[in-house]
N, C-alpha and C positions, 0 to 999 in steps of 0.2 A: 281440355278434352282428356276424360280417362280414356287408356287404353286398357281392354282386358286379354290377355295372351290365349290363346288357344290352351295350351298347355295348361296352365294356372287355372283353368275354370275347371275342367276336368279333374286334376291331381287333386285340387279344395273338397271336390263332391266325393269323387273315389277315396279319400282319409278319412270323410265324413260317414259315410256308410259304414267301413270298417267302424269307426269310432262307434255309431249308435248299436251295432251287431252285440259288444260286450260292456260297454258303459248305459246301465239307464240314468236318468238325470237325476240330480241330487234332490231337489224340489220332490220327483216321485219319492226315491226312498225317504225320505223323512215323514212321506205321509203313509206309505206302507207300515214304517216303523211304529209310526201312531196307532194306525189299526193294530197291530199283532199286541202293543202293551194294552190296549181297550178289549180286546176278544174273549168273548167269556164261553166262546162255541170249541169244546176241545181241537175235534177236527178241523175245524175254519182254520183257530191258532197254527195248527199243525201246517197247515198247507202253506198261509203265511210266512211259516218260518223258511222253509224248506225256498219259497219263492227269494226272500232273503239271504237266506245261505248260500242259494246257487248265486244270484247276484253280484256277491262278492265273490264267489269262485270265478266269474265272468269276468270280472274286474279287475284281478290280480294275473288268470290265464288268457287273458285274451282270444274268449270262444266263444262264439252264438247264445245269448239267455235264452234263445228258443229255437229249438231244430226248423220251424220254420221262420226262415229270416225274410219272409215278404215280399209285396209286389212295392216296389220304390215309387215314391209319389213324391214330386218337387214343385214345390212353388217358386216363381222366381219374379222379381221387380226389378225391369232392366230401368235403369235411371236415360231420357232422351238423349245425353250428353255423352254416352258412353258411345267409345270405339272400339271395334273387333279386330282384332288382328290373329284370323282366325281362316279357315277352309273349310271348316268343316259346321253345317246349321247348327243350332241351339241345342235341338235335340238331340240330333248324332254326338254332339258334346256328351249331355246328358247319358247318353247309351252308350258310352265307348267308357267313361266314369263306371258306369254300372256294371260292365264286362268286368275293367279290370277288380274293382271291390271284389266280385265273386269270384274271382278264380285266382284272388290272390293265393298262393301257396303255403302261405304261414300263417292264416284263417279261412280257410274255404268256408262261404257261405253255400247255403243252399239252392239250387238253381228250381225254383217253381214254377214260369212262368210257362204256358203252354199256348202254340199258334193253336190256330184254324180250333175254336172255340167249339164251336156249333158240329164238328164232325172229329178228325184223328185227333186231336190234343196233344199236337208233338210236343215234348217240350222244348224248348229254342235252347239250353245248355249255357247258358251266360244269364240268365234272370233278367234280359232285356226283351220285350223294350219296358223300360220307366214311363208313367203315366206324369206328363208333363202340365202346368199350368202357368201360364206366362202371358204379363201384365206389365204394360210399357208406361212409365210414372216418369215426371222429373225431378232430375239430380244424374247427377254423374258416377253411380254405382251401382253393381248389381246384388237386390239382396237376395240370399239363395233359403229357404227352408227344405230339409230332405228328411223323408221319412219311410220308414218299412214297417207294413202292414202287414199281419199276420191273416191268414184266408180263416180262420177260426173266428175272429171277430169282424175282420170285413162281412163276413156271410151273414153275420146278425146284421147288418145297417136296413133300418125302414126309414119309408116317407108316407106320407097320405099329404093329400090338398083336406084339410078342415073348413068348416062353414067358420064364418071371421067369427060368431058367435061362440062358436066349439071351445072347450076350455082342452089346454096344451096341459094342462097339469093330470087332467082326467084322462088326456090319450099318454101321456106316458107312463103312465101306472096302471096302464091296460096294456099296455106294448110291452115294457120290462121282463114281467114275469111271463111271457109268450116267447121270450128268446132265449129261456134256458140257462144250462151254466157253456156254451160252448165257445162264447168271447171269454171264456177265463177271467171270471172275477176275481178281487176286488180289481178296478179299473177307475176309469171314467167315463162318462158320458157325455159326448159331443151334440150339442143341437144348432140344426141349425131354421130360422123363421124369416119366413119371407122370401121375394123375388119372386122366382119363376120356380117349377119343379126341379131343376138343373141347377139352379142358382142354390135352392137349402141345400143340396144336398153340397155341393161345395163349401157353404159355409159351416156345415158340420163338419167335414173333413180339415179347414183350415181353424175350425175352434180347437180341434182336436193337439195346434199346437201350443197353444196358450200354457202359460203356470199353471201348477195346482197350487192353490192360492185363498181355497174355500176358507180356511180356518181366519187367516186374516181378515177375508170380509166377514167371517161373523163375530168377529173381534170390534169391526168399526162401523157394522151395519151398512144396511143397502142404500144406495145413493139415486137409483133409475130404476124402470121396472124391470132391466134381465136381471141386475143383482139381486133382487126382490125374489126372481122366480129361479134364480140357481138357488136359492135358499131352504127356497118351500119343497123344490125336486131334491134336493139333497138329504132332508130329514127325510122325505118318505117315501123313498125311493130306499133309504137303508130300511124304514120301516117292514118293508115289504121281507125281510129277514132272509132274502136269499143268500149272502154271505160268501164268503169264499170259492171259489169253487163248486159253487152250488150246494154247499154243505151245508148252511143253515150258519144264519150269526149278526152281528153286530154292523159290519162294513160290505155293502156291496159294493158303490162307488164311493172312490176319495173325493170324486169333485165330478158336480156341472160345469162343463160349459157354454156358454151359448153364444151364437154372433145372430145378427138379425139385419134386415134390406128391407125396406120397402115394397110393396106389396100392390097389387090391385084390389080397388075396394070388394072386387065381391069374392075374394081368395085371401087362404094362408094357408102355405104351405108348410108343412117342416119337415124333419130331416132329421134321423136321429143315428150317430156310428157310435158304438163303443170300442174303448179304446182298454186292448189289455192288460193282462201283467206282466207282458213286454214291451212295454212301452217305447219306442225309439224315433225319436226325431232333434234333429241340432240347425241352428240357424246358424250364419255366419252373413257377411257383406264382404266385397268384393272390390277394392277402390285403384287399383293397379298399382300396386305397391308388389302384388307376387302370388303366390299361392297363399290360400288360409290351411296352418295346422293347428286343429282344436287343441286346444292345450287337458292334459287329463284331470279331473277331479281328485281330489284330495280319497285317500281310503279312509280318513275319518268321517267322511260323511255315511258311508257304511257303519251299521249298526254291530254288536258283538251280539249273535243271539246264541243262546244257550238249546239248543234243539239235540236230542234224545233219541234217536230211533229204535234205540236196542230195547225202551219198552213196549213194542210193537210186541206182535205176536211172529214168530220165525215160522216158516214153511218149506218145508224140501218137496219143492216141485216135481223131481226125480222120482219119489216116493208118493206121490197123493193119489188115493182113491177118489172114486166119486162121493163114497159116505163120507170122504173127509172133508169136506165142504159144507157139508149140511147145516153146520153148528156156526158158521160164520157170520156175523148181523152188518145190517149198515151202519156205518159209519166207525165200524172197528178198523185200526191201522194196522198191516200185517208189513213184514218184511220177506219178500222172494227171494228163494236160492235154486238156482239148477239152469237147466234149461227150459225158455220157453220160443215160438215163431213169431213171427209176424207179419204183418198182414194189412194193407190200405185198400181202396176203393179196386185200384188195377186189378192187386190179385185177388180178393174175392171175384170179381167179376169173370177170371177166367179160371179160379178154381170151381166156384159154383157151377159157371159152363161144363166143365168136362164131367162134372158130379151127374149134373143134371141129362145128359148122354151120353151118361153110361160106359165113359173115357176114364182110364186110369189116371190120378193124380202124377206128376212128374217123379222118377223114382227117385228116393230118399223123401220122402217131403209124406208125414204121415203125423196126423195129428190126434191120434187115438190118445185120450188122457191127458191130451196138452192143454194149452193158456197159448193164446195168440194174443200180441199185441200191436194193438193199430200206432203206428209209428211207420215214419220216412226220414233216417238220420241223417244228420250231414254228414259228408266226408269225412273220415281222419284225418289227421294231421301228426306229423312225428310220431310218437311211440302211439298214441292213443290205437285202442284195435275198434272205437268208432267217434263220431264226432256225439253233438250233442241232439241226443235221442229223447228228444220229451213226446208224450200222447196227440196224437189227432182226436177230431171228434168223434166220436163213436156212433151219435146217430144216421150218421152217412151209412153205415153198415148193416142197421135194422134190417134190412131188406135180402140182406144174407144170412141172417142170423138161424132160421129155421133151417134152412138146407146145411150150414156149418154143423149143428149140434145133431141133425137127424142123421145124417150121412155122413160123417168124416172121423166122428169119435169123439171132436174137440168137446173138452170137459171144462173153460172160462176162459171169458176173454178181458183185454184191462184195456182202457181208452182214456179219456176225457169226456167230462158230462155226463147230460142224462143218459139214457135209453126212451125211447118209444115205444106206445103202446103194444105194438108188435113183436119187439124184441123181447120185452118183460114178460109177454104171455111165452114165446120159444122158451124164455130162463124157466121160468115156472113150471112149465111143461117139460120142460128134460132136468130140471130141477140141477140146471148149472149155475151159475154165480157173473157177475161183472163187477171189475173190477176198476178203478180208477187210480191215475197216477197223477202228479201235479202238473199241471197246466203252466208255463215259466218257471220251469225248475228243470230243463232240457240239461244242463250238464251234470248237474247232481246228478239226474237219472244217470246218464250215460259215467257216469263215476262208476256205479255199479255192477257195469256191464262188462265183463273180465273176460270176454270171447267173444267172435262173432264171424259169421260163416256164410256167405248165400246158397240158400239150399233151392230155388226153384225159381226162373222169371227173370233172370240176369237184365236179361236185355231191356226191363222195367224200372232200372236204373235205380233208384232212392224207394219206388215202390215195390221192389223185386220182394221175398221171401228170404229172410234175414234168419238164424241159431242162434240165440244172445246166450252165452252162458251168465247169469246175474247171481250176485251175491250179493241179500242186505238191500232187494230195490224197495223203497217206500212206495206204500197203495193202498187204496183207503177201499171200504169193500162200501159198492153203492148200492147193488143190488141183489139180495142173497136170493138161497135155494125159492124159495116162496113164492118169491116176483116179489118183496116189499123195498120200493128203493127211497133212499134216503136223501134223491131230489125230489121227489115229492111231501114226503115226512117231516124232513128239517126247515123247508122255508115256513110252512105252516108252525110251525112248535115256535119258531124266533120269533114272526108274526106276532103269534100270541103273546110271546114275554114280553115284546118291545112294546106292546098294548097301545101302541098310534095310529092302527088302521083298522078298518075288517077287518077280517082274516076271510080270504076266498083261494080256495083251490087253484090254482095257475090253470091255464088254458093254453097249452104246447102247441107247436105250429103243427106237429105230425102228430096230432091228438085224433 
C-alpha cells in the first residue's frame, strides 16, 4: 500500500508551478529554435527571437515568460492502491499548492483568477481555485500533470458537434484564421474528436500535454489516421501564413496534436485549444517515497540567438507629435523611450465612464499625447521597480477606443494582436497608430521598463493605471496612421509565397 503525505502532494505541485512559471520545456524550445533558423518573415523572425531571448532570461532569473501566469489546470490519476494520509480533500490539496506557488516571495506569480463570474469579478488574490480533473486507475501512484494557461489563448478555444460526414481538416482551416493572432503564435494546436461535447473539449486540453514531436513523425511517417491528419493540419495550417504573432511567415504552429474517443454514430464533435508561446505544463508521479523536485534543464538546450534591436527605429515618446506618427508602416520595428500609461479592460471601463459623464479623470492621470499600454504586470520582486510586464490582447479594448482618442487626447496605443474593425476605423479617423509588443516575451519587455508609478485605480490592483518610464521597449507597429494593419496584409502576402492554399481574406470573430 502507498502512502501519499499530505505535505508531499502539495510541496510536489507548488515547485511544479513555480518550475513551469520560468522554465518552458526543452522539446518546445528546440522547435521554436527551428522556426526562428527557417523564418524568412523579418518581423515574425524578430518576434521569435525576442520570445527566445526572454526564455532564457526566464531561465537563468527565475521570473514569469509571461505576465500572465494563468488559470492552473491539473490532471491527476490516483492509482486504487494508494493511501492518504492526509485532512485535507484532493482539491483543497490542489488549492492550498496553488496559494503557496503564487505568493511565493522570491517569484510572485500573478493572481488572475476572479469569483462570482457572471457579476463583481473579485479577484480571489491567490490564483485559486485550480481547475481540477481527477481519474481513479490502478496502481499504487499518483500521477500529477499541471499546467498554466494563459486567458490570451484559453479565449481562442472552439468546439462545434460536425455532421460525421463534415471533414475536420475543412473546419480547421476555417476556424484558424478567425482566432486572430491573440493566442500568441507560433504555438500549438490541441484537438480534441470524439465523445460527448465535454469530453473533446477535455481531450484538447489534455493533448495539449503531449511532446512536440511533429518533426519526428514526419521523419518516419504516419502509422493510424490522427498521425495522418496531424500532418495534413500541420502543413496547412502554416500554409495559411499567419506566422508569428500574426505578422505574416513561415511557422504558425510547431505541432498538432490530437487525442480522439469514441463517438456516437450520428455525432463528431471536436475541440480545438491552442496552446502559446508560453507554453507551461510538467508531469511528475507520486509513489511515496517523498516529495517530487523537478530537476532543472540544462541552459544548453537554450539557443544563443543573435537578436539586434538597436536596428529598430528609436522614438522619444516625451517629444512626439501627432505628425510624428504619420510616416510610420506596418510591420516596422521601433524602439520606445520615455514615458508611456497603461491601461486593461478595468480602467477603460471606468475611464470611459467618467469621459462619458462628463466627470473629471482622476487627478494626475492625463493622456493628451500619450501611448497607453494594455498590460497587467506582475509584482516585483527585489530591486526589479516591476515584474514581467508583456501585452494583453487588444481587441478587448476596440470598444473603447473611439471615446479614448476622441476625448482624452491619447495619441497610440501598443497591445497584442489584431485590432477590430471598429478600432481600425477610430485609428484612421483620428489618424493614430497601434502598436504591438511581443506576446511571451514578458520579461524582456519589463527589462526595459526603468520606473513605474500607479498613477489612477489603485484599488484595481494589477489593472490599476501604471507610469512606465521605458527605455529601448521593442514594438512592431501593426496598424499605422491610415487604418492599414499588417494582421490583415501579412497573412495574405505569406499565403501567397507559401503558394499551398487559396489565398482568402480571414474572417475575424468581431468582423
Amino acid at each position: 500500500m502507498t502512502i501519499i503525505q499530505q505535505e508531499d502532494f502539495i510541496l510536489s505541485i507548488a515547485d511544479a508551478l513555480q518550475y513551469i512559471s520560468y522554465y518552458h520545456p526543452p522539446d518546445f524550445i528546440q522547435a521554436m529554435h527551428r522556426a526562428w533558423k527557417l523564418e524568412e518573415s523579418p518581423a515574425a523572425r524578430d518576434a521569435i527571437a525576442q520570445i527566445l531571448v526572454n526564455s532564457r532570461m526566464c531561465a537563468t532569473g527565475h521570473r514569469p515568460i509571461c505576465q500572465d501566469t494563468g488559470i492552473v489546470t491539473v490532471f491527476l490519476k490516483i492509482g486504487m492502491d494508494v493511501q492518504w494520509q492526509a485532512k485535507m480533500a484532493v482539491n483543497d490539496m490542489v488549492n492550498e499548492a496553488v496559494r503557496r506557488a503564487y505568493t511565493l516571495p522570491e517569484n510572485i506569480l500573478r493572481a488572475s483568477i476572479v469569483r462570482d463570474p457572471a457579476g463583481e469579478r473579485t479577484n480571489t488574490g491567490d490564483n485559486t481555485p485550480a481547475v481540477v480533473h481527477t481519474e481513479i486507475v490502478t496502481g499504487n501512484q499518483v500521477d500529477v500533470i499541471v499546467a498554466a494557461k494563459g486567458g490570451g489563448s484559453e479565449n481562442k478555444a472552439k468546439f462545434s458537434v460536425l455532421n460525421p460526414s463534415d471533414d475536420i481538416v475543412e473546419w480547421v482551416l476555417k476556424t484558424v484564421p478567425a482566432l486572430g493572432a491573440g493566442w500568441c503564435p507560433p504555438g500549438t494546436l490541441n484537438i480534441g474528436i470524439g465523445g460527448t461535447p465535454e469530453k473533446a473539449m477535455l481531450l484538447a486540453k489534455r493533448a495539449m500535454m503531449e511532446p512536440v514531436n511533429i518533426q519526428e513523425l514526419i521523419k518516419k511517417g504516419p502509422a493510424n489516421t490522427l498521425e495522418t491528419l496531424r500532418l495534413e493540419l500541420y502543413e496547412k495550417v502554416n500554409a495559411l501564413g499567419i506566422g508569428a504573432q500574426g505578422l505574416g511567415g513561415l511557422t504558425t504552429v510547431m505541432d498538432i496534436k490530437i487525442l480522439d474517443y469514441p463517438t456516437h454514430a450520428a455525432s463528431k464533435p471536436i475541440a480545438m485549444i491552442p496552446n502559446c508561446a508560453a507554453t507551461r505544463h510538467a508531469h511528475f508521479v507520486l509513489d511515496g517515497s517523498g516529495a517530487v523536485t523537478l530537476a532543472p534543464p540544462s541552459l544548453d538546450a537554450w539557443p544563443q540567438i543573435d537578436w539586434d534591436p538597436c536596428q529598430s527605429r528609436r522614438v522619444d515618446l516625451d517629444q512626439l507629435k501627432p505628425d510624428d506618427i504619420l510616416d510610420w508602416k506596418p510591420g516596422e520595428t521601433l524602439l520606445l523611450n520615455g514615458l508611456l500609461l497603461t491601461g486593461r479592460d478595468a480602467a477603460h471601463k471606468e475611464i470611459t465612464g467618467l469621459v462619458e459623464n462628463g466627470q473629471p479623470l482622476p487627478e494626475g492621470l492625463d493622456f493628451h499625447n500619450r501611448f497607453i499600454y494594455y498590460v497587467g504586470p506582475v509584482d516585483p520582486v527585489g530591486d526589479e521597480v516591476v515584474g514581467p510586464a508583456g501585452p494583453t490582447t487588444a481587441t478587448r479594448m476596440d470598444k473603447f477606443t473611439e471615446t479614448m482618442l476622441s476625448k482624452t487626447g491619447l495619441l497610440g496605443m501598443i497591445g497584442k494582436a489584431e485590432r477590430g474593425p471598429v478600432a481600425i476605423e477610430a485609428i484612421k479617423k483620428h489618424r493614430s497608430v497601434y502598436l504591438i509588443a511581443t506576446g511571451g516575451a514578458a520579461y524582456l519587455v519589463a527589462k526595459a521598463i526603468r520606473s513605474s508609478r500607479i498613477v489612477a485605480f489603485k484599488e484595481l490592483g494589477m489593472e490599476a493605471v501604471y507610469e512606465f518610464e521605458v527605455k529601448d521597449m521593442p514594438v512592431t507597429v501593426a496598424v499605422d496612421s491610415t487604418g492599414s494593419s499588417v494582421h490583415q496584409t501579412a497573412p495574405l502576402e505569406w499565403q501567397k509565397r507559401i503558394g499551398k492554399i487559396e489565398v482568402k481574406p480571414p474572417v475575424r470573430e468581431n468582423d
